[in-house]
C-alpha positions as CSV (number, residue, x, y, z in Angstrom):
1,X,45.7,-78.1,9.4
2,X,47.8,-75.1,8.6
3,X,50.0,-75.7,5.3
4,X,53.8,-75.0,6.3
5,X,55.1,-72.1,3.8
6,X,58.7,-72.9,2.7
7,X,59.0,-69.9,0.2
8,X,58.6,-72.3,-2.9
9,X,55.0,-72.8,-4.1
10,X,54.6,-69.3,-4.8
11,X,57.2,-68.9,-7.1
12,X,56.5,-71.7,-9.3
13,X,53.0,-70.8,-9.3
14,X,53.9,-67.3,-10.4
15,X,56.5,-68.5,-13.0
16,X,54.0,-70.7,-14.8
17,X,51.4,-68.5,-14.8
18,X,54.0,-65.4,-15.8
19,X,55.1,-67.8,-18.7
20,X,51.4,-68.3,-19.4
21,X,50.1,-64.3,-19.4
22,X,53.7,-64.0,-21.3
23,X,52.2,-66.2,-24.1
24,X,49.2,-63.8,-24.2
25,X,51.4,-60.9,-24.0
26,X,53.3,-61.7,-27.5
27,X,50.4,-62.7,-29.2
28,X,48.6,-60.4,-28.7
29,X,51.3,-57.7,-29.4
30,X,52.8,-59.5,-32.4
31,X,51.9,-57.5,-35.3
32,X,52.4,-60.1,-38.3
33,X,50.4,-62.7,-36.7
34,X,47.4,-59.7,-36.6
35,X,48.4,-58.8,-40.0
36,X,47.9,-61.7,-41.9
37,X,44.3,-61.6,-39.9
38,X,43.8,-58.4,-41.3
39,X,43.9,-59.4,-44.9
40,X,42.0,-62.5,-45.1
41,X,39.0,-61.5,-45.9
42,X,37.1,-64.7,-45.3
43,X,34.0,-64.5,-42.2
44,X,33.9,-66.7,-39.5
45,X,30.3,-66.6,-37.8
46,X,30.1,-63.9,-39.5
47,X,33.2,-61.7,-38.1
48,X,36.3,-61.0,-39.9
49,X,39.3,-63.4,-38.6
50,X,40.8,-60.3,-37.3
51,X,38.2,-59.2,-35.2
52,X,38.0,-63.4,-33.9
53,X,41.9,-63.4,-33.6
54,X,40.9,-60.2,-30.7
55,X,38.7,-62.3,-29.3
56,X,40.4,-65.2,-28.7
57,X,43.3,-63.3,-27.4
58,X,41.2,-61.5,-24.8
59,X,39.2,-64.9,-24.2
60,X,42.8,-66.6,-23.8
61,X,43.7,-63.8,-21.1
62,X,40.6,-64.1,-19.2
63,X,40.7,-68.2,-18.7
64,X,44.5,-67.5,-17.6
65,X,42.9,-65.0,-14.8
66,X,40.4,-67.4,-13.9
67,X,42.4,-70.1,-13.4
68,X,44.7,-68.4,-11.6
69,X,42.1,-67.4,-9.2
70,X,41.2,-70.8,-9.1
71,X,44.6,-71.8,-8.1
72,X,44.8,-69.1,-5.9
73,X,41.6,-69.9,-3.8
74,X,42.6,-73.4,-3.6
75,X,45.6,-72.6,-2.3
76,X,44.0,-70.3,0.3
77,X,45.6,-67.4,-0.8
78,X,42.9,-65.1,-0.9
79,X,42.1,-62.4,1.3
């Protein structure tokens, strides 16, 4: 059965998830946050917390993309 499209779903889907890759966006662009990384010098697993603050920043972007696919297939909105 074909899902009637009232112009609606698409727009909150893209606000929350332009909300969400806007959260990634700051962070990962904030320069104090990256900073303050920078000068602890205590290792985690063996990486500096800078180089783990990248990480999870890049790691934080990529689950955003996957669940937007995610959303995006269920909806059927894939080519």
């Amino acid at each position: 059965m074909a899902r009637a499209d009232d112009g609606t779903g698409g727009s909150h889907k893209n606000m929350v998830f332009g909300v969400l890759f806007g959260i990634g966006l700051v962070v990962a662009l904030l320069p104090p946050i990256y900073i303050w990384a920078g000068e602890q010098h205590s290792n985690l697993l063996g990486l500096p917390l800078s180089v783990l603050y990248m990480f999870g920043v890049s790691g934080y972007v990529t689950a955003v993309c996957a669940a937007l696919y995610v959303v995006e297939l269920a909806r059927g909105e894939l080519d």
